[in-house]
DSSP file (Angstrom, degrees, kcal/mol; ACC not computed):
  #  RESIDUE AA STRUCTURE BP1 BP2  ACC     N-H-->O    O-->H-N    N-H-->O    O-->H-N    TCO  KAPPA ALPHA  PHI   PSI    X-CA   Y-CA   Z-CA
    1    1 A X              0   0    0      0, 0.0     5,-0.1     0, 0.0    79,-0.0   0.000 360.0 360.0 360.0 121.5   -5.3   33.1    1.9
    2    2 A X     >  -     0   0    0      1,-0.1     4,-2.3     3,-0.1     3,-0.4  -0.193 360.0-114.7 -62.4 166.4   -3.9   33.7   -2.0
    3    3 A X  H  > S+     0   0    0      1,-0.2     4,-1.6     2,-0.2    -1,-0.1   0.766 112.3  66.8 -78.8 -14.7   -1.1   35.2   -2.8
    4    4 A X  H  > S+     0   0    0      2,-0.2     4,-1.3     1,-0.2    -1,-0.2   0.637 102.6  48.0 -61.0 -29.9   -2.5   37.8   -4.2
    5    5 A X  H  > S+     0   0    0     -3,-0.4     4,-0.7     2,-0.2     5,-0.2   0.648 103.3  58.3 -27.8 -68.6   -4.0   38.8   -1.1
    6    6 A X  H  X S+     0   0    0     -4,-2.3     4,-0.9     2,-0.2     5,-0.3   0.786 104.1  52.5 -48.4 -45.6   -1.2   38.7    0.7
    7    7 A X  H  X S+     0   0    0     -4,-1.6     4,-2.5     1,-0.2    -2,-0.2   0.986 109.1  52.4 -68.5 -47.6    0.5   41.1   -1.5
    8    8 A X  H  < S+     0   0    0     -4,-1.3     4,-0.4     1,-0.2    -1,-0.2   0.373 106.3  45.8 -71.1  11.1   -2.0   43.4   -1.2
    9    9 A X  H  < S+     0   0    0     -4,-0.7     4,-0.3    -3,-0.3    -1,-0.2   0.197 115.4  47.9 -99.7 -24.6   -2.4   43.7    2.3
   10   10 A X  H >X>S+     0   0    0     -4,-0.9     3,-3.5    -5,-0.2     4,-2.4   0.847 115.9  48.5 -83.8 -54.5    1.6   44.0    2.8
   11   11 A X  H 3X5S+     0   0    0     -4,-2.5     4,-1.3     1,-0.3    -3,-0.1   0.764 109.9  49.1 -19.8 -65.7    1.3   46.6    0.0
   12   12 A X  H 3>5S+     0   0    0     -4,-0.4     4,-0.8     1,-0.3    -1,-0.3   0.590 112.9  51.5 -66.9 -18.0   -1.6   48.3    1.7
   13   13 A X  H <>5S+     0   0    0     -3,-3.5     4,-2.8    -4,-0.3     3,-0.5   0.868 106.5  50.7 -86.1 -54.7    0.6   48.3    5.1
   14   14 A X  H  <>S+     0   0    0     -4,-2.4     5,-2.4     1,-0.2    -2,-0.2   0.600 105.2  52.4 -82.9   4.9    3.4   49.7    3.9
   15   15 A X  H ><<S+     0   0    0     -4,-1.3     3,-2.5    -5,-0.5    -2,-0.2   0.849 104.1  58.3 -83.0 -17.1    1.8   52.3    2.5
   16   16 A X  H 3<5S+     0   0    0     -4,-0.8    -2,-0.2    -3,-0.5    29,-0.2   0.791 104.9  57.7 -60.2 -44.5    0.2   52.8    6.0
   17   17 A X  T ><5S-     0   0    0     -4,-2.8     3,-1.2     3,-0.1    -1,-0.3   0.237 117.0-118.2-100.8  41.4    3.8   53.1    6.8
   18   18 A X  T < 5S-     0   0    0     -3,-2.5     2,-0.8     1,-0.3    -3,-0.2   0.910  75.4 -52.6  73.1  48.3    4.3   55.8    4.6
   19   19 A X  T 3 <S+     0   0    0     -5,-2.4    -1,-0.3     1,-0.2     3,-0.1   0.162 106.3 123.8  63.5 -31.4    6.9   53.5    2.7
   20   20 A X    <   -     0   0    0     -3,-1.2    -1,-0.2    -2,-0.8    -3,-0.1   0.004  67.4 -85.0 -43.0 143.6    9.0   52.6    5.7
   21   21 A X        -     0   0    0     -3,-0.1    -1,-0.1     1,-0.1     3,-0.1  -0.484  46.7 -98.9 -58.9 139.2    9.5   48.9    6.7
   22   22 A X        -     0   0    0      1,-0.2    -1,-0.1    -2,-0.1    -8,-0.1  -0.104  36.5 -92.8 -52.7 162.4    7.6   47.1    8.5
   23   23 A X     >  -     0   0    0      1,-0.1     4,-5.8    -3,-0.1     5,-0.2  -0.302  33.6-129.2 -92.6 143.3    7.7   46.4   12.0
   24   24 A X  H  > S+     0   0    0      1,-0.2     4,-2.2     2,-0.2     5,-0.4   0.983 109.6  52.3 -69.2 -37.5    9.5   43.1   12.4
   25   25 A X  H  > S+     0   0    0      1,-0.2     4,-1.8     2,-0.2    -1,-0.2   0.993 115.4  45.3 -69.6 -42.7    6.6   41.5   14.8
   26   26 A X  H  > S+     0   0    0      2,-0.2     4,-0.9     1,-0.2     5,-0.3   0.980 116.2  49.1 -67.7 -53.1    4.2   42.6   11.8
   27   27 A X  H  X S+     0   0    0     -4,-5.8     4,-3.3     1,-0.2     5,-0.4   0.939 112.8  44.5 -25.7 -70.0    6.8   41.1    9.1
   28   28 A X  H >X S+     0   0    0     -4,-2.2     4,-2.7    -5,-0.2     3,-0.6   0.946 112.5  48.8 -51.2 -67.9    7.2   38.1   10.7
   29   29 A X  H ><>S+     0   0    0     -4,-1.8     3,-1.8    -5,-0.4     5,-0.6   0.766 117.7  46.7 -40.0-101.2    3.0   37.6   11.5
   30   30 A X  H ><5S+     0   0    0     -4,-0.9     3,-1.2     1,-0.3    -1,-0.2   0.560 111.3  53.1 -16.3 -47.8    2.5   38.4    7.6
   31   31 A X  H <<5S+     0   0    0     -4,-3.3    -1,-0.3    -3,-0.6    -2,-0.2   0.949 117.9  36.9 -68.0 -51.6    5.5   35.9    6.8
   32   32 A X  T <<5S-     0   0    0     -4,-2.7    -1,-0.3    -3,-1.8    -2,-0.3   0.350 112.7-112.3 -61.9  -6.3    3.8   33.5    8.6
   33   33 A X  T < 5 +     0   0    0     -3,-1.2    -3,-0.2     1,-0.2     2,-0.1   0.096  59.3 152.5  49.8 -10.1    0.0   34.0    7.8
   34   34 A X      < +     0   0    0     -5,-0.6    -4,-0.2    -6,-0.2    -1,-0.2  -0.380   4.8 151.9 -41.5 114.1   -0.8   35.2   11.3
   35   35 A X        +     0   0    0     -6,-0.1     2,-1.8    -2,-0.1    40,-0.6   0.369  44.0  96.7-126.2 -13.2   -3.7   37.3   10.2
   36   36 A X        +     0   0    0     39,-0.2     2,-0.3    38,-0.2    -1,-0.1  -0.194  59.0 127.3-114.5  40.3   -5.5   36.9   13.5
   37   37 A X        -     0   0    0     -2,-1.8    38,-2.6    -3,-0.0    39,-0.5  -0.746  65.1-112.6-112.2 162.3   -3.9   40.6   14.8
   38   38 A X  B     -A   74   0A   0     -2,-0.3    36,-0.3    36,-0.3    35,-0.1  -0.606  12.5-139.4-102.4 139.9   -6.1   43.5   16.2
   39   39 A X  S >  S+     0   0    0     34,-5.5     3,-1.7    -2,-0.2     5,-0.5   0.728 102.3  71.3 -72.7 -25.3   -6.1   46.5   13.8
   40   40 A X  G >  S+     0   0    0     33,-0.8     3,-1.3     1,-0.3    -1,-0.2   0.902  99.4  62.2 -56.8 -25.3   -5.8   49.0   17.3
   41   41 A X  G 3  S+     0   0    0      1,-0.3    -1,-0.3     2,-0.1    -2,-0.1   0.459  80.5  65.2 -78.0   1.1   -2.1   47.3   17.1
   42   42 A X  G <  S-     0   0    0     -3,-1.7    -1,-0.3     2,-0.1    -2,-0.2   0.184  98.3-133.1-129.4   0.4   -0.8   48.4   14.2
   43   43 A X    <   +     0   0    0     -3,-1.3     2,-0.2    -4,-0.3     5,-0.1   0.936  44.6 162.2  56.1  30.1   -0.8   52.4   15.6
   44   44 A X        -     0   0    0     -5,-0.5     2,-0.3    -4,-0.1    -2,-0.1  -0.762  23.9-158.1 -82.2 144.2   -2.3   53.9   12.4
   45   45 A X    >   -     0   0    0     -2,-0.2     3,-0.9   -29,-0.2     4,-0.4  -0.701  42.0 -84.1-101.7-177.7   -3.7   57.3   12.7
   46   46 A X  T 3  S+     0   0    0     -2,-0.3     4,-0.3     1,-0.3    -2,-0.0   0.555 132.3  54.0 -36.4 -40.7   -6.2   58.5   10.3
   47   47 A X  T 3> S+     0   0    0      2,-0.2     4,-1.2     1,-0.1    -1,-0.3   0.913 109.5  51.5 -65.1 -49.8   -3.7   59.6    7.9
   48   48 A X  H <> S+     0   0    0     -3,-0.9     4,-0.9     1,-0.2    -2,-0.2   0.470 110.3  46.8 -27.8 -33.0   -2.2   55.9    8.0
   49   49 A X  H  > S+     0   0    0     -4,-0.4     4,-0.7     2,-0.2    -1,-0.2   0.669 107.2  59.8-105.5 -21.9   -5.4   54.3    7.4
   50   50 A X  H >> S+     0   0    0     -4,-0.3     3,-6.1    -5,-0.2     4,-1.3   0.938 111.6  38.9 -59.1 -85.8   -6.1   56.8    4.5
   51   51 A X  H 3X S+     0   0    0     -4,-1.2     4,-0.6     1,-0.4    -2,-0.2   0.622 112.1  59.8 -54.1 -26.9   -3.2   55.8    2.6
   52   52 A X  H >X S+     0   0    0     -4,-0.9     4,-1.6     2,-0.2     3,-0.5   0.835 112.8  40.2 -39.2 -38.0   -3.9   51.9    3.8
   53   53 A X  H <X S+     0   0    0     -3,-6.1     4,-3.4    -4,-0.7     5,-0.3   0.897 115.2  51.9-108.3 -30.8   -7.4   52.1    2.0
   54   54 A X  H 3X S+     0   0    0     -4,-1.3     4,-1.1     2,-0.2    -1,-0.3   0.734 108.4  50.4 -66.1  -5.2   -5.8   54.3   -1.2
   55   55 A X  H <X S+     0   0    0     -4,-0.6     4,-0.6    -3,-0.5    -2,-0.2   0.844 110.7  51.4-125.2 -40.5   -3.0   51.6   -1.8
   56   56 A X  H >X S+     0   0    0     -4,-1.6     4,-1.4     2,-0.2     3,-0.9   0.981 113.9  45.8 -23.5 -64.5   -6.0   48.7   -1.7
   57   57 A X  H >X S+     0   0    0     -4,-3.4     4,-3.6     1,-0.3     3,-0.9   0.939 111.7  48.1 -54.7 -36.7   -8.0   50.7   -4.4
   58   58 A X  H 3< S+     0   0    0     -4,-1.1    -1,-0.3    -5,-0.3    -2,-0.2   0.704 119.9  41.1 -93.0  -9.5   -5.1   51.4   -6.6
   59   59 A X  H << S+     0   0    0     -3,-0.9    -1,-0.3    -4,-0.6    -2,-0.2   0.677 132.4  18.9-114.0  10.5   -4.3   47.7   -6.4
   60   60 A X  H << S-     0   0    0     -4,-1.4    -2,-0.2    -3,-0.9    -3,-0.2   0.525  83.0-133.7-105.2 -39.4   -7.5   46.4   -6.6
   61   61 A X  S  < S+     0   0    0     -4,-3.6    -4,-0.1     1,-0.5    -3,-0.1   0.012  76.8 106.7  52.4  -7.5   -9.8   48.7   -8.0
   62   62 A X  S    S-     0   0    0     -6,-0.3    -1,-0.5    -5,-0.1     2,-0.3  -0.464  70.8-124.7 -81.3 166.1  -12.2   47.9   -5.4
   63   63 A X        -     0   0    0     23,-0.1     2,-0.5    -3,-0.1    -9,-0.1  -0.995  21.7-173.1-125.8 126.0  -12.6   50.9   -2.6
   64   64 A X        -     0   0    0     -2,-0.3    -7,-0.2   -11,-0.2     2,-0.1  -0.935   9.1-156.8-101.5 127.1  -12.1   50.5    0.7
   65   65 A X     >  -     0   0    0     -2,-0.5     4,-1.5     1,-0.1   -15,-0.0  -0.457  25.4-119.2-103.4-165.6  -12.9   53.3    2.7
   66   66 A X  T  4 S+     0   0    0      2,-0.2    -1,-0.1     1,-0.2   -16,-0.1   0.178 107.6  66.3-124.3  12.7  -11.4   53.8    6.3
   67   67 A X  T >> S+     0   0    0      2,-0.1     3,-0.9     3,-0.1     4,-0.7   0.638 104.0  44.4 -92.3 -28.5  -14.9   53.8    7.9
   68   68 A X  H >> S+     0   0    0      1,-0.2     3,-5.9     2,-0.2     4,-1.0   0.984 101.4  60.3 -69.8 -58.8  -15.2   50.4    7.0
   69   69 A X  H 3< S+     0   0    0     -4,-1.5    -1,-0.2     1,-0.3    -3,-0.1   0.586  99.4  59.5 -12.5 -24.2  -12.0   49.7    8.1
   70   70 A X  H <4 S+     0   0    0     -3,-0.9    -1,-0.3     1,-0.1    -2,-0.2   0.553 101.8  60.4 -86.4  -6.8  -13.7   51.1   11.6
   71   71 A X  H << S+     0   0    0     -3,-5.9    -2,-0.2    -4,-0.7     2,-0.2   0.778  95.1  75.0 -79.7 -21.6  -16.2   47.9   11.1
   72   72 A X     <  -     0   0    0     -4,-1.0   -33,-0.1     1,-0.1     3,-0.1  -0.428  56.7-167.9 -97.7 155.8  -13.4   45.3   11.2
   73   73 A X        +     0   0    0     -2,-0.2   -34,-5.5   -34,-0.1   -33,-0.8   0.883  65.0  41.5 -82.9 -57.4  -11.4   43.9   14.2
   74   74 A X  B  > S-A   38   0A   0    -36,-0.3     4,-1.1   -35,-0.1   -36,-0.3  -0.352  76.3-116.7-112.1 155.8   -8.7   42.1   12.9
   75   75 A X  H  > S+     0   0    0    -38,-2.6     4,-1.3   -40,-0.6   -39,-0.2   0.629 119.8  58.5 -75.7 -17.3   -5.9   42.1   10.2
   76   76 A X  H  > S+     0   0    0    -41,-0.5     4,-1.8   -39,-0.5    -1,-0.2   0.892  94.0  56.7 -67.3 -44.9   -7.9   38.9    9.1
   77   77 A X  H  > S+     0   0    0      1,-0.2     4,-2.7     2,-0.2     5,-0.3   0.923 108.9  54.4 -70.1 -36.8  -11.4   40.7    8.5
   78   78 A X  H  X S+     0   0    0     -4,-1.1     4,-3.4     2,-0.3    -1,-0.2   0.973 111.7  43.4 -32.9 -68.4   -9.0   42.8    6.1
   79   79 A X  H  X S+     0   0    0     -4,-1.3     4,-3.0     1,-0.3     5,-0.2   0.944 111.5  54.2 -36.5 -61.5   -8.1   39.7    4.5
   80   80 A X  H  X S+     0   0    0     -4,-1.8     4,-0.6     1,-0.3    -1,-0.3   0.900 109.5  44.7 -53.7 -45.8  -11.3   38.5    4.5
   81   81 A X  H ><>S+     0   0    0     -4,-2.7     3,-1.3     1,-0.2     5,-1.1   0.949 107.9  54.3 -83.6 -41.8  -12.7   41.2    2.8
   82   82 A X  H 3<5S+     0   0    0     -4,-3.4     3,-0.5    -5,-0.3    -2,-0.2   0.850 113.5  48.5 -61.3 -34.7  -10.0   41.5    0.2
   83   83 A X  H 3<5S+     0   0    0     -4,-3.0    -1,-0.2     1,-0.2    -2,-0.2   0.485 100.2  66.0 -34.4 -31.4  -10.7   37.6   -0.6
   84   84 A X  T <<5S-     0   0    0     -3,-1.3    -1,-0.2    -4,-0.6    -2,-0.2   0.257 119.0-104.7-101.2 -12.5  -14.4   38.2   -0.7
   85   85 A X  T   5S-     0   0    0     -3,-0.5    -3,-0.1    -4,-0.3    -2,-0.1   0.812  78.4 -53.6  57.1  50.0  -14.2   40.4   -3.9
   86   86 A X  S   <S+     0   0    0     -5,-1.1     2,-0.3     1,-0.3    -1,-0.1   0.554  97.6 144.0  69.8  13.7  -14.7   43.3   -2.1
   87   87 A X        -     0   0    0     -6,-0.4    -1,-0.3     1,-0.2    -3,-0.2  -0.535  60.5-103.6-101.3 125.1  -17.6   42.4   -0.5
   88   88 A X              0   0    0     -2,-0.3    -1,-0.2     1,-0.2   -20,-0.0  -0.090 360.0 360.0 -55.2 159.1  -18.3   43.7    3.7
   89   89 A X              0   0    0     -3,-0.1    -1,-0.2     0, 0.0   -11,-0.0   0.507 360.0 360.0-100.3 360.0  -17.5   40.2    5.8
């Protein structure tokens, strides 16, 4: 995984947490490159997952919406997809 990737997927998380820090087990997985985590785990609502997919566009330019986001499993397929050049996995 680039680093580039990796910034934008913590980015995109702590906007999911509304700026707040992250949860140390999610720090720590992130720190580590443990990607392999179930998005149902990470306790976003709808609002959560909005600002997750606006804080990808606005660091990407690509759009992610938060019904694709209902297509993926994993904090990896995220990954995956952000890797991919925006492109569904």
């Amino acid at each position: 995984m680039t680093a580039d990737v990796m910034t934008t997927l913590r980015q995109a998380l702590e906007a999911g947490c509304f700026g707040h820090s992250l949860p140390a087990e999610l720090d720590a997985r992130l720190m580590n490159g443990e990607l392999e985590l179930p998005l149902e785990r990470l306790g976003f609502d709808s609002l959560a997952w909005m600002e997750f997919c606006i804080s990808v566009e606005l660091n990407t330019g690509r759009e992610l919406t938060p019904v694709m986001v209902t297509e993926m499993a994993l904090l990896s397929d995220v990954a995956g997809w952000l890797g991919n050049d925006g492109n569904r996995p």
